[in-house]
Backbone and ligand atoms as CSV (ligand in chain L), in Angstrom:
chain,resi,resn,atom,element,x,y,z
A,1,UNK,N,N,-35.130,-22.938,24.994
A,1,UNK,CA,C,-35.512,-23.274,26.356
A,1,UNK,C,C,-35.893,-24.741,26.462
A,2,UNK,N,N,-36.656,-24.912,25.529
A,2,UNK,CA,C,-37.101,-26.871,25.106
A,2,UNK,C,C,-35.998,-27.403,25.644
A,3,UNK,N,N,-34.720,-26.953,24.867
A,3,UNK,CA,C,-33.494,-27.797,24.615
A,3,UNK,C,C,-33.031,-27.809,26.117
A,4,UNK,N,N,-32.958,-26.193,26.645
A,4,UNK,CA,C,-31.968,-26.683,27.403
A,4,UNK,C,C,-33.038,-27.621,28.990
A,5,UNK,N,N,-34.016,-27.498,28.799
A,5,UNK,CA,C,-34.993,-27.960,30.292
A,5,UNK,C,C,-34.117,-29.975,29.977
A,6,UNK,N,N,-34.972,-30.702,29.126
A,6,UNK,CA,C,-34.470,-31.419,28.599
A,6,UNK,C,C,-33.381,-31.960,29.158
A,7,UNK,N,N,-32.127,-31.197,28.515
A,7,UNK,CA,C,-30.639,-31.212,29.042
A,7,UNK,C,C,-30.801,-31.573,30.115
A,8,UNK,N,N,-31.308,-30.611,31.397
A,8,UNK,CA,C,-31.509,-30.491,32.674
A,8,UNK,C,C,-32.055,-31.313,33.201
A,9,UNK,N,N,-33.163,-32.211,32.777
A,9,UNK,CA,C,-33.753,-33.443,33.494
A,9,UNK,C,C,-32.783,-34.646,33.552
A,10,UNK,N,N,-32.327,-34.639,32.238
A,10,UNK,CA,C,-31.373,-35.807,32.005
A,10,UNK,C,C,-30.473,-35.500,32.671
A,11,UNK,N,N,-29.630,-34.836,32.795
A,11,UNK,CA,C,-28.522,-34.240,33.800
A,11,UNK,C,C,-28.725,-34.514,34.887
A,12,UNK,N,N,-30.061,-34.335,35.829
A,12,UNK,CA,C,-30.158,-35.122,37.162
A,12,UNK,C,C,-31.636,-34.577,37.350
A,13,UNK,N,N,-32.613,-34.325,36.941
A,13,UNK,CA,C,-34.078,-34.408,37.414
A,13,UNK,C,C,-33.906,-32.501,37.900
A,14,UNK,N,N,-35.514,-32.594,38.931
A,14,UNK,CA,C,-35.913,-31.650,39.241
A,14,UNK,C,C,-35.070,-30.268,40.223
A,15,UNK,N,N,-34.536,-30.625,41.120
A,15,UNK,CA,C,-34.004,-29.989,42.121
A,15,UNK,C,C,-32.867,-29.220,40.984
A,16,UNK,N,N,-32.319,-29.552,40.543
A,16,UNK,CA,C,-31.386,-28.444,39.410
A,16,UNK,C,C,-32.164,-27.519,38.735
A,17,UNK,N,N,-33.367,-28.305,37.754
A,17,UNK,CA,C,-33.838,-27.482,37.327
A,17,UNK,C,C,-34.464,-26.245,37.874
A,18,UNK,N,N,-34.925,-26.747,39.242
A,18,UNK,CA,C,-35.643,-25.395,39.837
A,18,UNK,C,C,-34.621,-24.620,40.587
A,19,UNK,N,N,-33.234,-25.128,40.620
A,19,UNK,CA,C,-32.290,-23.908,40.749
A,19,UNK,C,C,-31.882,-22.929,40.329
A,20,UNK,N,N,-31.850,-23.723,38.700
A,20,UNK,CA,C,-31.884,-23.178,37.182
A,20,UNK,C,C,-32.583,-22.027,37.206
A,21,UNK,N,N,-33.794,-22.305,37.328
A,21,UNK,CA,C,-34.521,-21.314,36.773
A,21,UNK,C,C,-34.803,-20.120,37.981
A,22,UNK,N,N,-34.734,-20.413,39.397
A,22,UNK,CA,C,-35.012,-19.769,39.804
A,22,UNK,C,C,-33.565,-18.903,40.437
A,23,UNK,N,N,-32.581,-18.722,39.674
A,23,UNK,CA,C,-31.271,-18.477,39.758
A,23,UNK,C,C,-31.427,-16.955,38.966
A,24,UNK,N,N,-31.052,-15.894,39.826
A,24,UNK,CA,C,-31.522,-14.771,39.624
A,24,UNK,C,C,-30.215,-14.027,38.633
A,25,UNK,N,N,-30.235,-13.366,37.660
A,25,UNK,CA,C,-29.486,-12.681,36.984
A,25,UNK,C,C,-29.238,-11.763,38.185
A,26,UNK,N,N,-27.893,-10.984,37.264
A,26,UNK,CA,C,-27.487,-10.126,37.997
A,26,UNK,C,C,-28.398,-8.462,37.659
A,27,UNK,N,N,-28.175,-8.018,39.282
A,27,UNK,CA,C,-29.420,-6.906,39.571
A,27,UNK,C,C,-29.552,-5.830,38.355
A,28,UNK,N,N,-30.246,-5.657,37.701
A,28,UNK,CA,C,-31.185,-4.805,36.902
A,28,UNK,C,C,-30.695,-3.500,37.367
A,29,UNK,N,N,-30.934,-2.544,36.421
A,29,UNK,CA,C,-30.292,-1.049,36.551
A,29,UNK,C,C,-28.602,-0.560,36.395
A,30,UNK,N,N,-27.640,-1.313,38.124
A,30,UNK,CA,C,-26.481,-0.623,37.891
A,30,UNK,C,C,-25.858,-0.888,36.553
A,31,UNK,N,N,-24.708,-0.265,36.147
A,31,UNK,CA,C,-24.370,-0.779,35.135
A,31,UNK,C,C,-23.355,-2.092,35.919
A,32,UNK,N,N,-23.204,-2.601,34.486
A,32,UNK,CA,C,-22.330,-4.457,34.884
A,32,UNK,C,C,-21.005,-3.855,34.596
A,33,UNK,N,N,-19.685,-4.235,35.148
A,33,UNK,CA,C,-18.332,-3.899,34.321
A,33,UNK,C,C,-18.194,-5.288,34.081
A,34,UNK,N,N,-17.198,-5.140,33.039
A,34,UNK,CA,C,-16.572,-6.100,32.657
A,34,UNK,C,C,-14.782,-5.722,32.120
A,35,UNK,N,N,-13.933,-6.233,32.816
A,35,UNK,CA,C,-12.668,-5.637,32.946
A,35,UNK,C,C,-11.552,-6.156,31.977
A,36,UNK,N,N,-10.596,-5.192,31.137
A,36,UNK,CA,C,-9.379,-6.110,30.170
A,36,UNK,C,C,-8.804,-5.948,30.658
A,37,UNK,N,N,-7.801,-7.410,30.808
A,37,UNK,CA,C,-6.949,-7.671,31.449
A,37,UNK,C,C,-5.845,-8.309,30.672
A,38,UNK,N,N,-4.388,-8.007,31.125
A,38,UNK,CA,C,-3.240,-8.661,30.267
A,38,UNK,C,C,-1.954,-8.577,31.035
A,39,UNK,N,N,-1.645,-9.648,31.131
A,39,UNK,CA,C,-0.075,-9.395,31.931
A,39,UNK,C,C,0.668,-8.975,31.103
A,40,UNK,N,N,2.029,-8.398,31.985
A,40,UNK,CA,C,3.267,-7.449,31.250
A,40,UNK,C,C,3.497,-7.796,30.163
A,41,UNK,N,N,3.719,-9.352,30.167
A,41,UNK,CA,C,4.603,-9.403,29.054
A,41,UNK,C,C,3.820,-9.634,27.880
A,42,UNK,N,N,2.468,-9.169,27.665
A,42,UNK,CA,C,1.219,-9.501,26.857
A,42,UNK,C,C,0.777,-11.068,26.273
A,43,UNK,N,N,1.355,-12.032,26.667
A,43,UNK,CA,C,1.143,-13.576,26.089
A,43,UNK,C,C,0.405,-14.052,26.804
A,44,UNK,N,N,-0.536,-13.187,28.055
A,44,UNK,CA,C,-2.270,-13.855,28.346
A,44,UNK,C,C,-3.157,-12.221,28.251
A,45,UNK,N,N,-3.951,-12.109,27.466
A,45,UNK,CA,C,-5.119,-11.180,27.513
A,45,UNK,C,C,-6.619,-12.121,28.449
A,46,UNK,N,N,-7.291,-11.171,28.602
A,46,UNK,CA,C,-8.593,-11.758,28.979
A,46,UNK,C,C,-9.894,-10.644,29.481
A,47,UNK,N,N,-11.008,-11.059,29.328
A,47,UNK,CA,C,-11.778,-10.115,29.566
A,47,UNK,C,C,-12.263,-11.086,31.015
A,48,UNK,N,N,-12.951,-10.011,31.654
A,48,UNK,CA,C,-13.151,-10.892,33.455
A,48,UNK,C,C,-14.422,-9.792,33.943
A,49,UNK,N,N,-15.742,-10.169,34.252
A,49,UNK,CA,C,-15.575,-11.702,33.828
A,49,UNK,C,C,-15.789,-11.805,32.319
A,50,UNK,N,N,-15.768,-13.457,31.795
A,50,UNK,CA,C,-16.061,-13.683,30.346
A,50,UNK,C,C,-17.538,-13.934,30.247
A,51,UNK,N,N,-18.052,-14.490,31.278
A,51,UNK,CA,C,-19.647,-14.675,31.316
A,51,UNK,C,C,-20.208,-14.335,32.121
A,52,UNK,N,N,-21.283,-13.448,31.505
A,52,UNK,CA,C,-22.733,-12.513,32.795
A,52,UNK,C,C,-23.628,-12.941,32.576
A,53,UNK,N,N,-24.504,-12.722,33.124
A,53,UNK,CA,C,-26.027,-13.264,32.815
A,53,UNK,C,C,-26.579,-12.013,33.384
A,54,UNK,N,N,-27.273,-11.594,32.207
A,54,UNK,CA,C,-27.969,-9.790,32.931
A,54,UNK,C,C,-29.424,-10.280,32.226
A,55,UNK,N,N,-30.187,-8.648,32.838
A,55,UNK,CA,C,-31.837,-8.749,32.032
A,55,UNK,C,C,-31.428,-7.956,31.274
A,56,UNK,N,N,-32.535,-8.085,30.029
A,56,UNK,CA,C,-33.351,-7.071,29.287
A,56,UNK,C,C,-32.743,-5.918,29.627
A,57,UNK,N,N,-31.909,-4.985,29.046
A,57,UNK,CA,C,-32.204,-3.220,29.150
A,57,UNK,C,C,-30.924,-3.050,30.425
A,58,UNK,N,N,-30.128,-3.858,30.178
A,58,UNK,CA,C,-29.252,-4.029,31.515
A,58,UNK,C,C,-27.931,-3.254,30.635
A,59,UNK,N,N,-27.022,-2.152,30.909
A,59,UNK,CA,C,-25.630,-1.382,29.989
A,59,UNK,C,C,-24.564,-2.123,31.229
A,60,UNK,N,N,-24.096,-2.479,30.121
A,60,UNK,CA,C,-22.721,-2.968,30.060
A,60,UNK,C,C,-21.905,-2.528,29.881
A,61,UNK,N,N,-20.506,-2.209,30.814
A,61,UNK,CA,C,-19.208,-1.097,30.247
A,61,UNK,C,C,-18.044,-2.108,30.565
A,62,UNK,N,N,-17.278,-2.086,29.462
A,62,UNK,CA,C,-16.031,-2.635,29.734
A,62,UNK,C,C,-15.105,-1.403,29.765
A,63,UNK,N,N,-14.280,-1.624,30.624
A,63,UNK,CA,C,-12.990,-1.130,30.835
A,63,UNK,C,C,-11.633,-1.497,30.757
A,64,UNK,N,N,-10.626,-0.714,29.947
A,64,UNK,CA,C,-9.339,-1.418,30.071
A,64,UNK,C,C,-8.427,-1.172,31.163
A,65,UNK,N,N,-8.029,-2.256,31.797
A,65,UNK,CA,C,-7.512,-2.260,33.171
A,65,UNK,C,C,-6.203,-3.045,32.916
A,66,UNK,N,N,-5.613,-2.970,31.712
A,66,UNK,CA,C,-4.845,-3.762,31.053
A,66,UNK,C,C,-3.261,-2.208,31.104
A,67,UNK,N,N,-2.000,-2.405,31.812
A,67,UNK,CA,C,-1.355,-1.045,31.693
A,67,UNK,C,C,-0.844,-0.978,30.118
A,68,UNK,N,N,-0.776,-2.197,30.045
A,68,UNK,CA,C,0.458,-2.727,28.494
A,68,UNK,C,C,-0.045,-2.596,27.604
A,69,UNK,N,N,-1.544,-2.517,27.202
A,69,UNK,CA,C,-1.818,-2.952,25.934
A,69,UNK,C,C,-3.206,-2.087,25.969
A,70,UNK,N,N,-3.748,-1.827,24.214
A,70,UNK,CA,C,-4.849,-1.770,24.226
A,70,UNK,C,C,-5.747,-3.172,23.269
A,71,UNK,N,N,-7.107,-2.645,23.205
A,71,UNK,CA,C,-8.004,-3.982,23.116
A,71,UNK,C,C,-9.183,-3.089,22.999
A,72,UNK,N,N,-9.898,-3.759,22.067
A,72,UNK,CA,C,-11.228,-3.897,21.637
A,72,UNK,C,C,-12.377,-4.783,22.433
A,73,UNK,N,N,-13.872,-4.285,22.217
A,73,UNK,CA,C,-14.932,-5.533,22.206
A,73,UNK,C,C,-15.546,-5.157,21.477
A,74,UNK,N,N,-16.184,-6.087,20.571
A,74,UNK,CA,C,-15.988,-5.974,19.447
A,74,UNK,C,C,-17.288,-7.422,19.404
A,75,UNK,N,N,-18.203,-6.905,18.660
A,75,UNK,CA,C,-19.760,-7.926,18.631
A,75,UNK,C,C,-19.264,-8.629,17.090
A,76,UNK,N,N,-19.826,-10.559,17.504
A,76,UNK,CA,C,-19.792,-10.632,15.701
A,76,UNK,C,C,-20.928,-10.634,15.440
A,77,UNK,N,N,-20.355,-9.815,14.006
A,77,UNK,CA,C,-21.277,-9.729,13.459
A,77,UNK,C,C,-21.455,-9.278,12.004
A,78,UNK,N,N,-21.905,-9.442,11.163
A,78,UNK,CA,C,-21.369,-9.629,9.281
A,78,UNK,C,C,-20.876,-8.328,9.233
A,79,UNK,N,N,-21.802,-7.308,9.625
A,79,UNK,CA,C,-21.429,-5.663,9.316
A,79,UNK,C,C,-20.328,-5.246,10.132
A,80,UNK,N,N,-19.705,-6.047,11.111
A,80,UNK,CA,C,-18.704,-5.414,11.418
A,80,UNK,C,C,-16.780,-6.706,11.141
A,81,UNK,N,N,-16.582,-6.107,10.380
A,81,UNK,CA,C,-14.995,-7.006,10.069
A,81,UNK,C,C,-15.867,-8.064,9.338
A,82,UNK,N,N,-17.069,-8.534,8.622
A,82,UNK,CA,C,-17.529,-9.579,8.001
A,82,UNK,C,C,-16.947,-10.897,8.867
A,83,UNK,N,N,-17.454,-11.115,9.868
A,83,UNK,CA,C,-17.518,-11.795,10.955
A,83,UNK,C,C,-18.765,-12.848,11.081
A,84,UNK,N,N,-19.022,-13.872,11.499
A,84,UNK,CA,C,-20.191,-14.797,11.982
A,84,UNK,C,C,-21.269,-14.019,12.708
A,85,UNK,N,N,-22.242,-13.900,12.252
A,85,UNK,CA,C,-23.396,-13.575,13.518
A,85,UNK,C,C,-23.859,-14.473,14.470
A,86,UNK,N,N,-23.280,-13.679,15.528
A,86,UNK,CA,C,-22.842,-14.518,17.452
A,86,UNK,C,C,-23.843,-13.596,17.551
A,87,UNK,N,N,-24.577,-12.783,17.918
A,87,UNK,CA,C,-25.593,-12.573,18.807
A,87,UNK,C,C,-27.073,-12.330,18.042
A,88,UNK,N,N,-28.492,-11.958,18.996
A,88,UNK,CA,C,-29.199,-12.207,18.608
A,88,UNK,C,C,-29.537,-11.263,17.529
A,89,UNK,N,N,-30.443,-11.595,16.188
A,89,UNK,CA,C,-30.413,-11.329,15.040
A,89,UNK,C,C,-30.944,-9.896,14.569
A,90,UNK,N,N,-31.830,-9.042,15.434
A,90,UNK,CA,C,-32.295,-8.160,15.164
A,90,UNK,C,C,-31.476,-7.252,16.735
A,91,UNK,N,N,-30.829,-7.646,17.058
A,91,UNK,CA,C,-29.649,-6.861,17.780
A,91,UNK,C,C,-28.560,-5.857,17.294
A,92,UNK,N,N,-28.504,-4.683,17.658
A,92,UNK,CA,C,-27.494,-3.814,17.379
A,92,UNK,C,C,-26.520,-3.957,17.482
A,93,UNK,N,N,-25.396,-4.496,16.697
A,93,UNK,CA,C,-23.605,-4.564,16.736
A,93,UNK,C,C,-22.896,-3.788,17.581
A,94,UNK,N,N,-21.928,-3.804,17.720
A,94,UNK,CA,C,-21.101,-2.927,18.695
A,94,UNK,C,C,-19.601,-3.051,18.210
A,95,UNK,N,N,-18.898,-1.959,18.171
A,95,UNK,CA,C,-17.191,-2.095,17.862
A,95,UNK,C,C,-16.400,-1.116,18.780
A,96,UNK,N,N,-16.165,-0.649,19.810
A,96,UNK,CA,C,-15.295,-0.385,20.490
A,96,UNK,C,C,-14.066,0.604,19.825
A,97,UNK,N,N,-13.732,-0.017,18.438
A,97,UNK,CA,C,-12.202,0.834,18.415
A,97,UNK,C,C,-11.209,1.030,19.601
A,98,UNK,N,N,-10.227,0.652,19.591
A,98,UNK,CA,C,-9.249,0.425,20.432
A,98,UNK,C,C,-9.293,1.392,21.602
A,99,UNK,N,N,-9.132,0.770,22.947
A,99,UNK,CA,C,-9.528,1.309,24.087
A,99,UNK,C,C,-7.987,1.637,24.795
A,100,UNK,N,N,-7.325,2.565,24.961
A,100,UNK,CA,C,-6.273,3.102,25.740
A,100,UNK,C,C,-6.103,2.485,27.024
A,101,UNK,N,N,-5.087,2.333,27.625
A,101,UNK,CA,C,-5.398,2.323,29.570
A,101,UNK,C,C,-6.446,3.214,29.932
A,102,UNK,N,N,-7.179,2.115,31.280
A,102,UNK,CA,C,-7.761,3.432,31.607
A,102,UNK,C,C,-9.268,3.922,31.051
A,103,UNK,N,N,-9.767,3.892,29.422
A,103,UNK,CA,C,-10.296,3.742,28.797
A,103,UNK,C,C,-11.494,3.039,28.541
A,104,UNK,N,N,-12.637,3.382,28.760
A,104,UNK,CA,C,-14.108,2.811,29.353
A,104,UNK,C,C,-15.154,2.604,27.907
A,105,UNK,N,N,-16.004,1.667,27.480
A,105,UNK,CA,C,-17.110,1.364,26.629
A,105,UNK,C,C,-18.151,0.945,27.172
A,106,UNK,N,N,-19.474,1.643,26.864
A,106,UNK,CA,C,-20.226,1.107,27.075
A,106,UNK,C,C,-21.575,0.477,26.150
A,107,UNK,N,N,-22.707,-0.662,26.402
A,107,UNK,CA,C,-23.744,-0.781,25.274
A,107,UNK,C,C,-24.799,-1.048,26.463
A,108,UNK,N,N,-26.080,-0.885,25.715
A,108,UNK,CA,C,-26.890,-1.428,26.795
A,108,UNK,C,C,-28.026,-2.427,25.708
A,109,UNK,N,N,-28.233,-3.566,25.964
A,109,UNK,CA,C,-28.797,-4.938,25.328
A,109,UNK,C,C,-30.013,-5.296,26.047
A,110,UNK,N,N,-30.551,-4.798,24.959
A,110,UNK,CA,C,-32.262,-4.646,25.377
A,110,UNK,C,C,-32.855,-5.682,24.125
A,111,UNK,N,N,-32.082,-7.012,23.600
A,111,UNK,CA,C,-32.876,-7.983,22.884
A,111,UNK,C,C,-32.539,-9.505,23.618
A,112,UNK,N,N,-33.374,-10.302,23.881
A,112,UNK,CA,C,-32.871,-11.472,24.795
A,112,UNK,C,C,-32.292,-12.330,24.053
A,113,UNK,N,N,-31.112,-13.236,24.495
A,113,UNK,CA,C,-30.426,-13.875,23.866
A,113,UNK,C,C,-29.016,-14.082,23.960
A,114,UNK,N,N,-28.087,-14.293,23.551
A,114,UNK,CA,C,-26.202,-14.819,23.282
A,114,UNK,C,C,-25.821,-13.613,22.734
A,115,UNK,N,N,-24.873,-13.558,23.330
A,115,UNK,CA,C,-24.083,-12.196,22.675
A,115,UNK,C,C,-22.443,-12.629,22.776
A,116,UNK,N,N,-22.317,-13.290,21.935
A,116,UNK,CA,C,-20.638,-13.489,21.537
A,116,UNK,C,C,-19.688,-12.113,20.955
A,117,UNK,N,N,-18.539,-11.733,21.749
A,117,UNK,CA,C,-18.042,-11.061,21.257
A,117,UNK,C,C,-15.957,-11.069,21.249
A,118,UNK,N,N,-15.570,-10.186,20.907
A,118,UNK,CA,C,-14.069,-10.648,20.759
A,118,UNK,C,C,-13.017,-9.244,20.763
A,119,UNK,N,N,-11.706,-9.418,21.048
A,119,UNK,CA,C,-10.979,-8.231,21.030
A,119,UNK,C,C,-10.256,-8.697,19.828
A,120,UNK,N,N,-10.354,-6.939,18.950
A,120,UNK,CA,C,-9.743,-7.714,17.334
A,120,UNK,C,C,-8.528,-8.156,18.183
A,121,UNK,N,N,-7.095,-7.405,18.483
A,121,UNK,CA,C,-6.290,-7.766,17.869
A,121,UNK,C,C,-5.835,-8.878,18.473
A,122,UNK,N,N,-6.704,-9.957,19.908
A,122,UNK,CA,C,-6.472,-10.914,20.838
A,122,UNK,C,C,-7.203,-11.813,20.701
A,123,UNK,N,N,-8.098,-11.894,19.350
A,123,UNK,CA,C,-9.024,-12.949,18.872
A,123,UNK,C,C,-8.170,-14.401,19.076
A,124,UNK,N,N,-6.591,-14.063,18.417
A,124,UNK,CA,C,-6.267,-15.111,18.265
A,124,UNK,C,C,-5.721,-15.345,19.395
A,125,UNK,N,N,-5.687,-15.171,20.492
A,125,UNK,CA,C,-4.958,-15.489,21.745
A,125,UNK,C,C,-6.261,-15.419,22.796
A,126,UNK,N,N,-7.171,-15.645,22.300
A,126,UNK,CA,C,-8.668,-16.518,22.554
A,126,UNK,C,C,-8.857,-15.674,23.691
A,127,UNK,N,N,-9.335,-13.957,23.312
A,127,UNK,CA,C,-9.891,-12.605,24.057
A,127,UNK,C,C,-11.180,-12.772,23.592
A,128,UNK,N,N,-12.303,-13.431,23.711
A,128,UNK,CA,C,-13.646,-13.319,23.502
A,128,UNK,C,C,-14.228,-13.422,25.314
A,129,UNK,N,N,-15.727,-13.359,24.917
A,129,UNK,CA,C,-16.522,-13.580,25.866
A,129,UNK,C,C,-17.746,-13.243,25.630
A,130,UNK,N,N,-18.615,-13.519,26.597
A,130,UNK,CA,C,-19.794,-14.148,26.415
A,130,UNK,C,C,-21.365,-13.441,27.024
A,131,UNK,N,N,-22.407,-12.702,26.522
A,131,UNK,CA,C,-23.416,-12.200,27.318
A,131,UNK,C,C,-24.424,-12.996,27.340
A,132,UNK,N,N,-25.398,-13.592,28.492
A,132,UNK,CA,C,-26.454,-14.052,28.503
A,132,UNK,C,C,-27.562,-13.153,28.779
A,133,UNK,N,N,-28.377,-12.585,27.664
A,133,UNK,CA,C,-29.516,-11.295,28.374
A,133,UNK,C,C,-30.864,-12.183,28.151
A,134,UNK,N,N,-31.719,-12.493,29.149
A,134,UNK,CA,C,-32.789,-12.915,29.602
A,134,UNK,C,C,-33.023,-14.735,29.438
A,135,UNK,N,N,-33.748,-14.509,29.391
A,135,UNK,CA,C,-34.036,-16.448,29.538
A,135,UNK,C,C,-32.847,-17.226,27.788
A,136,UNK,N,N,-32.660,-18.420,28.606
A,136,UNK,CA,C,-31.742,-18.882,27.410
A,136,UNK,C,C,-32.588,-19.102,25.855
A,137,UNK,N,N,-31.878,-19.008,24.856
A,137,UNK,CA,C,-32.715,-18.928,23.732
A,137,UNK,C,C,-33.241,-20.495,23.502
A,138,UNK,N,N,-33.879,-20.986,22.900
A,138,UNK,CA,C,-34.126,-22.126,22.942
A,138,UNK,C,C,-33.007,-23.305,22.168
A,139,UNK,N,N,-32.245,-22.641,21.140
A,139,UNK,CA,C,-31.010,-23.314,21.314
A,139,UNK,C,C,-29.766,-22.315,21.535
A,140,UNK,N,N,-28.499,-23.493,21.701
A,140,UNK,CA,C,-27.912,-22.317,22.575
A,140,UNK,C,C,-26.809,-22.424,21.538
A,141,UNK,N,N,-26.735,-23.204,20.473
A,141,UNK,CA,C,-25.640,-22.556,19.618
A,141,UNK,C,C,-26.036,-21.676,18.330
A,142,UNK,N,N,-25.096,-20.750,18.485
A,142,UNK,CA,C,-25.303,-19.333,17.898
A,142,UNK,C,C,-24.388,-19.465,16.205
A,143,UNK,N,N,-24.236,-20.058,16.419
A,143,UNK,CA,C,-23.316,-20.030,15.368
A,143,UNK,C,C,-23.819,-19.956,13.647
A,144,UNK,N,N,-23.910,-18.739,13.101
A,144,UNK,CA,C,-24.296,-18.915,11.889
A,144,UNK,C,C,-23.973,-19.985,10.610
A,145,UNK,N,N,-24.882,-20.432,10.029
A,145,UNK,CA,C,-24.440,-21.110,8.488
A,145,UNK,C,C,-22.780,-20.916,8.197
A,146,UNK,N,N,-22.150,-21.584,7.576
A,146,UNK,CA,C,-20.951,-21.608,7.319
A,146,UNK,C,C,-21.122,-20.852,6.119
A,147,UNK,N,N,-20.574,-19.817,5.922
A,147,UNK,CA,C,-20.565,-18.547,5.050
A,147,UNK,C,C,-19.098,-18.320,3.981
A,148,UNK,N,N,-18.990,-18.680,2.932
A,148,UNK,CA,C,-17.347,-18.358,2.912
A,148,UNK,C,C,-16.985,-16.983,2.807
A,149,UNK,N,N,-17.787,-16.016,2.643
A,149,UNK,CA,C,-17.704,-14.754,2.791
A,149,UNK,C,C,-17.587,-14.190,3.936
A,150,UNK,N,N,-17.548,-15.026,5.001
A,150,UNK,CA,C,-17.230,-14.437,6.561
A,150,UNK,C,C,-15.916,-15.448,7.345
A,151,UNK,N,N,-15.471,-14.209,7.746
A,151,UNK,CA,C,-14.092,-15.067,8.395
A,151,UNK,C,C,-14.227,-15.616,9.956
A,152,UNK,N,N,-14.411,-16.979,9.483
A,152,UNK,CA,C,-14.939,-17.873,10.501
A,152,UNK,C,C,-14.059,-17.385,11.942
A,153,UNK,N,N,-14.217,-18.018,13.034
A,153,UNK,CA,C,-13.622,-18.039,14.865
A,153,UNK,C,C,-12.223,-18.958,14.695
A,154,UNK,N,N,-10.932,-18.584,15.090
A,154,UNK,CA,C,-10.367,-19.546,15.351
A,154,UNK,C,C,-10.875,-20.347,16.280
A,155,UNK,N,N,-9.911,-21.538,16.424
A,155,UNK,CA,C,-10.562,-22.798,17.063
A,155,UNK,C,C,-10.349,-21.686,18.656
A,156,UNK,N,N,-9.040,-20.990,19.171
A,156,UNK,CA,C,-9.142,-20.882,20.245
A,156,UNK,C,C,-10.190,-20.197,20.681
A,157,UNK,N,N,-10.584,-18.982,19.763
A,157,UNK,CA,C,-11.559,-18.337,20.116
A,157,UNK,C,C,-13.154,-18.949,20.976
A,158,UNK,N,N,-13.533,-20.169,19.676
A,158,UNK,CA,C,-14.460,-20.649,19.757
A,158,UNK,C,C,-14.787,-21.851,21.246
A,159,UNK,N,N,-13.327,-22.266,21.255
A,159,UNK,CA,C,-13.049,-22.514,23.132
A,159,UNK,C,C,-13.369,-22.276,24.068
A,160,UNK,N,N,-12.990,-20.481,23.884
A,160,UNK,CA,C,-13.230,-19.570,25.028
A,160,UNK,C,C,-14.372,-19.495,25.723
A,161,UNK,N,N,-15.201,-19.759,25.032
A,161,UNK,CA,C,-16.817,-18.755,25.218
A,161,UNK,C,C,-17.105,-20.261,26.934
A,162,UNK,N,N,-17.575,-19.279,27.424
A,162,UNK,CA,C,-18.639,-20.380,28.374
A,162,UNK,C,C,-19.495,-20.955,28.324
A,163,UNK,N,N,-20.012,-22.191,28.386
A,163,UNK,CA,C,-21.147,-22.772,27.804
A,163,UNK,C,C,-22.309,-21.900,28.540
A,164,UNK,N,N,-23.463,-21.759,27.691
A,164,UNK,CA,C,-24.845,-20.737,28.207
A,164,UNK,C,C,-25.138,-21.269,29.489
A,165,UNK,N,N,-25.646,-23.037,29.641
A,165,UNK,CA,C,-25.967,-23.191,30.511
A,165,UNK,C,C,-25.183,-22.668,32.037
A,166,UNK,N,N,-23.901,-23.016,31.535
A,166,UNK,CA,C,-22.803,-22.375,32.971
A,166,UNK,C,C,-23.338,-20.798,32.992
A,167,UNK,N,N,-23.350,-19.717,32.868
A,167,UNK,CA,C,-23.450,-19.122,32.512
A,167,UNK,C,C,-24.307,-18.318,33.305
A,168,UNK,N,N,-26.335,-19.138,32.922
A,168,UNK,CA,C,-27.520,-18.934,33.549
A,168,UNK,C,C,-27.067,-19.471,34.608
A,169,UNK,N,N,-26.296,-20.735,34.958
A,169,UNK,CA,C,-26.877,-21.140,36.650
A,169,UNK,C,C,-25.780,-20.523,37.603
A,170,UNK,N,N,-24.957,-19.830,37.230
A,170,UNK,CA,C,-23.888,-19.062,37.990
A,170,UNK,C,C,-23.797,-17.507,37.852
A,171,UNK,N,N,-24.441,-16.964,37.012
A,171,UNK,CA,C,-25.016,-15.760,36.606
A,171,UNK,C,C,-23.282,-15.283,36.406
A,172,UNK,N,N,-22.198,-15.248,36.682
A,172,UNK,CA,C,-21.363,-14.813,36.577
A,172,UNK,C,C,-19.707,-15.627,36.230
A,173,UNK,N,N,-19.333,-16.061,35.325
A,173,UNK,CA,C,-18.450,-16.682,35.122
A,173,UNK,C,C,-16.804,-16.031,34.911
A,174,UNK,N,N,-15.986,-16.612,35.321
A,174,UNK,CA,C,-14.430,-16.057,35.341
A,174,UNK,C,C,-13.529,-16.763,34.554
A,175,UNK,N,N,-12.873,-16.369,34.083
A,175,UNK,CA,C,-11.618,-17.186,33.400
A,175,UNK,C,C,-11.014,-18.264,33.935
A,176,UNK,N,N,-10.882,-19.189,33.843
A,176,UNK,CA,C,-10.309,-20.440,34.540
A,176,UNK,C,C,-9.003,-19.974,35.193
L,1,CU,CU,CU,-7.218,-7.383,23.563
């Protein structure tokens, strides 16, 4: 939070910041969707949106809305595919297993913090995206120690994600 206020002054002073902060996540209780998406000919996947900003205790369901293909979401995280740990540290993982058309997941993220996640088999055709649950962490890159025992993000992957700050002050971000 240090980091990002900081950011925010230098960026242009007060009037942002108190937009910032007083920029309301999205409403508490319903569940959030979050939708897979892929045209026919499968050479764009995407999850939509890629960035939420929810509270505390807020379930999340993705759905595949994709006719062509199936797809994962899929948390990193060491215990699952020996992956980077992207979200926060005493947080429960999540793996999906391949979702059919049609085909619904849900988690509900009750620790505050980044939640980076990815579709295995569209990692490389840069299918990630991004959860913001409660106030931003005080720094905002997640990215574990360089591990050689974990199979690092391709570059596209690591692209994808939305920066946090976008993220908090729009509570809802879309694929370009
Ligand atoms: Cu996919």
């Amino acid at each position: 939070m240090i980091v990002t206020r900081r950011r925010m002054i230098e960026a242009g002073g007060g009037f942002f910041l108190a937009a910032l902060l007083t920029r309301p996540a999205l409403p508490a209780g319903a569940v959030v969707d979050i939708e897979m998406h892929g045209r026919d000919d499968g050479a764009h996947v995407w999850f939509d949106p890629i960035g939420i900003h929810v509270e505390p205790g807020q379930t999340i369901r993705w759905t595949n809305r994709d006719p062509g293909n199936s797809h994962t979401v899929t948390a990193y995280h060491p215990d699952i595919l020996d992956r980077p740990l992207r979200i926060p540290a005493n947080a429960k993982p999540w793996d999906s297993d391949y979702l059919m058309p049609g085909q619904s997941f849900s988690v509900t993220l009750t620790m505050p913090g980044v939640y980076d996640y990815y579709c295995v088999p569209h990692e490389h055709a840069g299918m990630v995206g991004r959860i913001v649950v409660g106030s931003p962490p005080a720094s905002v890159e997640t990215v574990a120690k360089p591990d050689q025992t974990l199979t690092q993000l391709p570059d596209i992957a690591v692209r994808g994600f939305p920066p946090v700050d976008e993220i908090v002050a729009k509570g809802v971000v879309r694929k370009a």
